[in-house]
C-alpha positions in Angstrom: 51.7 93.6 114.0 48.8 91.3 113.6 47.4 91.3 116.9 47.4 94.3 119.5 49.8 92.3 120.8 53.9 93.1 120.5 55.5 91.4 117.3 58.5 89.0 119.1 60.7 87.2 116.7 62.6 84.4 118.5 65.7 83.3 116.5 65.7 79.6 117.4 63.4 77.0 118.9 63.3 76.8 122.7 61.6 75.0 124.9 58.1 74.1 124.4 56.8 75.4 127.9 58.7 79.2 127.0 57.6 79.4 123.7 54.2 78.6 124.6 54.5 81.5 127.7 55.4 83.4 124.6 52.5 82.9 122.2 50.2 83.5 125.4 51.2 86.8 126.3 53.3 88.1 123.2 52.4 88.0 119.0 55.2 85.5 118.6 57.1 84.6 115.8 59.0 81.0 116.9 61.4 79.4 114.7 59.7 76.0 114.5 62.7 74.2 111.8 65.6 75.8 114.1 67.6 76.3 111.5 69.8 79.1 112.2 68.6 82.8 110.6 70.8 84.1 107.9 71.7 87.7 107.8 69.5 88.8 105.5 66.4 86.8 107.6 67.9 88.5 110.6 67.9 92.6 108.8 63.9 91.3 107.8 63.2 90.3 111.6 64.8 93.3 113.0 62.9 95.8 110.6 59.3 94.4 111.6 59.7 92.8 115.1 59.0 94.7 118.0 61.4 92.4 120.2 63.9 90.8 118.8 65.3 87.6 120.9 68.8 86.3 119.5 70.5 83.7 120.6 74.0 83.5 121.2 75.1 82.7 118.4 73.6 84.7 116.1 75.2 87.9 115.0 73.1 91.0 115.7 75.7 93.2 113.9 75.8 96.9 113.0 74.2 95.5 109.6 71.4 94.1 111.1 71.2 97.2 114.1 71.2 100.1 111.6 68.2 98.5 109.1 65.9 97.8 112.0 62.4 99.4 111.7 62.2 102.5 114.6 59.7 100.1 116.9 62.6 97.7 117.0 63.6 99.2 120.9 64.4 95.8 123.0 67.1 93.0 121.6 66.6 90.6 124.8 69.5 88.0 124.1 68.8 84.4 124.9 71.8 83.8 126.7 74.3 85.5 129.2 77.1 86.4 126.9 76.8 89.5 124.6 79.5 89.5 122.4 77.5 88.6 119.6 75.3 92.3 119.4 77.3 95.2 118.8 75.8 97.2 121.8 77.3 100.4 120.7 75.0 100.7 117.5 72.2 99.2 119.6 72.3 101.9 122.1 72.8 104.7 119.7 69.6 103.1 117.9 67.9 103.9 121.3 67.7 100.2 121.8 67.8 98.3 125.4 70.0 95.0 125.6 69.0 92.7 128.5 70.6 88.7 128.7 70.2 86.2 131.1 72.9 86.1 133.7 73.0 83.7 136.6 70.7 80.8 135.6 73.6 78.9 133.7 76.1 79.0 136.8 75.6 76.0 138.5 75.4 73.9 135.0 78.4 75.6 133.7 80.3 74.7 136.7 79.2 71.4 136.7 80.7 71.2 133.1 84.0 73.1 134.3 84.8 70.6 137.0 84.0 67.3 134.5 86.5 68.5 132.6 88.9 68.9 135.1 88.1 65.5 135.8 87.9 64.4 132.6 91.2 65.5 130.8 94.1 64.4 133.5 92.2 60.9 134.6 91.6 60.3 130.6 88.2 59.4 130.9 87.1 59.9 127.5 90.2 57.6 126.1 89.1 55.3 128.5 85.2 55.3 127.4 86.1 55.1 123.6 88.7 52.3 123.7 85.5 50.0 125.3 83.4 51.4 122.7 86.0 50.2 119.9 84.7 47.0 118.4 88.4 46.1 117.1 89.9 46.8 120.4 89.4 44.1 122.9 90.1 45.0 127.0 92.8 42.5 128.6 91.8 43.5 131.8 93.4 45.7 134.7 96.9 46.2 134.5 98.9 48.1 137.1 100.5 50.5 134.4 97.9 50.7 132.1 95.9 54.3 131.1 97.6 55.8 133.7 96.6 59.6 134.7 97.6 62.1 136.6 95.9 62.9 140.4 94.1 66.1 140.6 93.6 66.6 144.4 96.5 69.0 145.7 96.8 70.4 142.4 97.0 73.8 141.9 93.8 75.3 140.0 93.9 78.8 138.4 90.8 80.4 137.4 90.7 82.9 134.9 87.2 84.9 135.4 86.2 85.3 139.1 82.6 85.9 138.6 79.4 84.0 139.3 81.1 81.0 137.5 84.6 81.1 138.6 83.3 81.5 141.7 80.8 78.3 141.4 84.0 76.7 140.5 86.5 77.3 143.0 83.9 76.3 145.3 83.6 72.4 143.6 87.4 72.5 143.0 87.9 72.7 146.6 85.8 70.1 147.6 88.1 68.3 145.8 91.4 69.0 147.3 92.6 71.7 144.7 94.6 74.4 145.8 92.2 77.8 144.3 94.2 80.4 142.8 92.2 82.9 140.1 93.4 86.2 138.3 90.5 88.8 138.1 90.2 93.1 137.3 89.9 93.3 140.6 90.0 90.6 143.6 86.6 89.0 144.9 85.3 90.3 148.5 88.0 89.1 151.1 85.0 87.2 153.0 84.8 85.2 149.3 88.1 85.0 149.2 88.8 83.7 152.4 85.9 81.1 152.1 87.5 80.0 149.2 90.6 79.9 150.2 91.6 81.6 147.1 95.0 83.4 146.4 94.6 86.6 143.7 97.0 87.1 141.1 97.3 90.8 139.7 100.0 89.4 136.9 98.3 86.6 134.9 101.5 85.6 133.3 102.9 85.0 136.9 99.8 82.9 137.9 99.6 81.3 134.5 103.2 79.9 135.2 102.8 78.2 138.4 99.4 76.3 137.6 98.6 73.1 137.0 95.1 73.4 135.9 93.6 76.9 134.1 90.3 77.0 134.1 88.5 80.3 131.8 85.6 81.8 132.9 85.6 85.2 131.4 83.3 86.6 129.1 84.7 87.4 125.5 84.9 90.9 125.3 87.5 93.0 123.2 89.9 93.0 126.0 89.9 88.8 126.2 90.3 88.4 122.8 93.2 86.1 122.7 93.9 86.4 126.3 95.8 83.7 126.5 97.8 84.6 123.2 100.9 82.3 122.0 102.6 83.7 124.1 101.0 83.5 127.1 100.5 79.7 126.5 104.1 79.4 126.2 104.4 80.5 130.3 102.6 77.6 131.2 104.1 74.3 132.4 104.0 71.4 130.1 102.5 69.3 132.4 99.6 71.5 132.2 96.2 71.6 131.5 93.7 73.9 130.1 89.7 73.6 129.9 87.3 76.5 128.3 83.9 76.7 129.1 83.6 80.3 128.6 84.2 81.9 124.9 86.5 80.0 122.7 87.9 83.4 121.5 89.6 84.0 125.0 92.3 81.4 123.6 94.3 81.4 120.7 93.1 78.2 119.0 95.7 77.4 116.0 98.5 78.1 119.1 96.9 75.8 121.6 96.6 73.0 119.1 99.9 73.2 117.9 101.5 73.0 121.2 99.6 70.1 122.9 100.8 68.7 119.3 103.4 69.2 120.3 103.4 68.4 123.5 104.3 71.8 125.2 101.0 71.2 126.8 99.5 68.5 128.5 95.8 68.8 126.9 92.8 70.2 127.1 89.1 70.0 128.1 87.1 72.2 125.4 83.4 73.0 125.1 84.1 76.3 123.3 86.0 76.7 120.1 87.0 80.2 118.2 85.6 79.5 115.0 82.4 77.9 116.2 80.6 75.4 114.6 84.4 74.5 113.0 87.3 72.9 115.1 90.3 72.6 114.6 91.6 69.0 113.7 94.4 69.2 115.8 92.4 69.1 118.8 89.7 66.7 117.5 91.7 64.3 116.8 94.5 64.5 119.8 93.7 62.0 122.5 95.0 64.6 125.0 92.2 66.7 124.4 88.9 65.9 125.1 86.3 68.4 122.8 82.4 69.1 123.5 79.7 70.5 121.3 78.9 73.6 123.2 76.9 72.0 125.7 78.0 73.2 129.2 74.7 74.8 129.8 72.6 72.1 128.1 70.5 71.4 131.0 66.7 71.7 130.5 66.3 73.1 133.5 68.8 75.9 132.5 67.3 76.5 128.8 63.7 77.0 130.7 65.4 79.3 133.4 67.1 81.1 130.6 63.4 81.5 128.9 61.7 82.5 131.9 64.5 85.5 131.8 64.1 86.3 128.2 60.3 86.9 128.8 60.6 89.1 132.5 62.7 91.3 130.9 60.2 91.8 127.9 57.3 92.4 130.1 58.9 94.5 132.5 60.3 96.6 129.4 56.6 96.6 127.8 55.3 97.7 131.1 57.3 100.6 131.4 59.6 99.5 133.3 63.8 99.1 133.0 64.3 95.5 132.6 65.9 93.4 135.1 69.1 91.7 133.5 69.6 95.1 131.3 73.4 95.2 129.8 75.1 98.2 130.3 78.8 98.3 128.3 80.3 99.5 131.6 79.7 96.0 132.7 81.6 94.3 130.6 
């Protein structure tokens, strides 16, 4: 350390007004290019830093767990998912794991429900074919760019947490019928407010939908949740959109059958091999593809920092942070 001050590494640039928080009260180590760390830049941060603050996309592994210095004790993810740091090694390294749950609902369900909208009224296609300087508009036509109505629809929600929750509660504003497969089912108060039916069978829910909708975190047991051949159960008038973990869906399968045409597209923000995409889905016109961005808000990114630095002071005070991840919770 240079300063009597804890040595924090931060990954990745954040927002001015958190990194600033940061320098005030921490010795703080910002990533001002943003470029993302390499492993070997991640093994140096983890043997020196005090904290270390990931983001989710960087891969705090066993590699980078088992060479951090002893005074490495807190890994306080920038972000809500976890999957990227293995949190066995890090708590048999003695070290705490916090995130920032909560903060990113209302964004991410914001994002969910455009792309409900989005994929069955073909919005994008729409946008683009304005956009095209070699194709010129002739004006309304009665059968032209013709979608499908999503209001009695039947929506099923993968995921009924915080998010799924936030979701159903848009989707029914909007005349969808709220259906959601979950470990266990949501309180029946939530469920009634909702007016949400719970599958126990996915496969049985997945087969009677319209619109599937994943908001699950990507954990070993939603790995390929909705394998090949759970894709196969739904209807080919269906549609899928992933704001979650693109991991939860078998990619290469997905592609191949809204290729197809076993499936009637897709509204993505998440992909399994993330920054790469699969062509199939880039260039399909029945799939509409984001960069990642469902909880791009800047409100959400300075929530998310305001997290990241509680828990650090709480844990430097003494104290068990807030938004600590425990592996039972997942």
């Amino acid at each position: 350390m240079t300063s009597d001050k804890p040595l924090v590494i931060v990954t990745r640039r954040l927002p001015d007004v958190v990194e600033t928080r940061m320098r005030e009260l921490f010795d703080a180590k910002l990533n001002i290019d943003d470029a993302p760390m390499s492993q070997t830049q991640l093994i140096d941060a983890a043997k020196t830093a005090d904290v270390l603050v990931p983001t989710v996309t960087d891969r705090i592994d066993k590699s980078v767990l088992s060479q951090a210095g002893p005074q490495l004790k807190l890994v306080a993810n920038f972000g809500t998912g976890v999957d990227n740091i293995d949190l066995e090694t890090a708590r048999n390294r003695g070290m705490i794991v916090t995130n920032t749950p909560g903060v990113l609902t209302e964004d991410t369900a914001d994002m969910t429900m455009a792309l409900i909208l989005a994929v069955p009224r073909r919005l994008t296609e729409g946008a683009v074919l304005l956009k095209d300087g070699e194709t010129k508009w002739q004006g309304w036509s009665p059968t032209w760019m013709l979608g499908h109505r999503i209001y009695g629809k039947r929506l099923g929600i993968v995921g009924m947490g915080r998010i799924g929750q936030a979701v159903a509660r848009r989707a029914k504003a909007f005349g969808l019928q709220i259906h959601y497969h979950n470990r266990r089912p949501v309180a029946p108060e939530i469920e009634e407010q909702l007016e949400a039916t719970y599958w126990e069978s996915l496969d049985q829910m997945l087969a009677r939908m319209d619109i599937i909708s994943i908001n699950c975190p990507h954990t070993p047991a939603t790995y390929h949740l909705l394998s090949a051949r759970r894709l196969k159960l739904l209807k080919p008038a269906a549609y899928i959109v992933n704001t979650a973990r693109g991991e939860v869906i078998d990619e290469n399968a997905l592609a191949r059958m809204i290729e197809a045409g076993d499936i009637a597209g897709a509204g993505l923000d998440v992909f399994e091999h993330e920054p790469a995409v699969n062509p199939k889905l880039v260039s399909s016109d029945r799939v509409v593809v984001l960069p990642h961005m469902s909880s791009a808000t800047i409100e959400g990114r300075i929530d998310m920092g305001e997290k990241v630095i509680i828990n650090i002071k709480t844990f430097l005070d003494g104290h068990s942070p807030p938004d600590r991840v425990h592996p039972a919770m997942l």
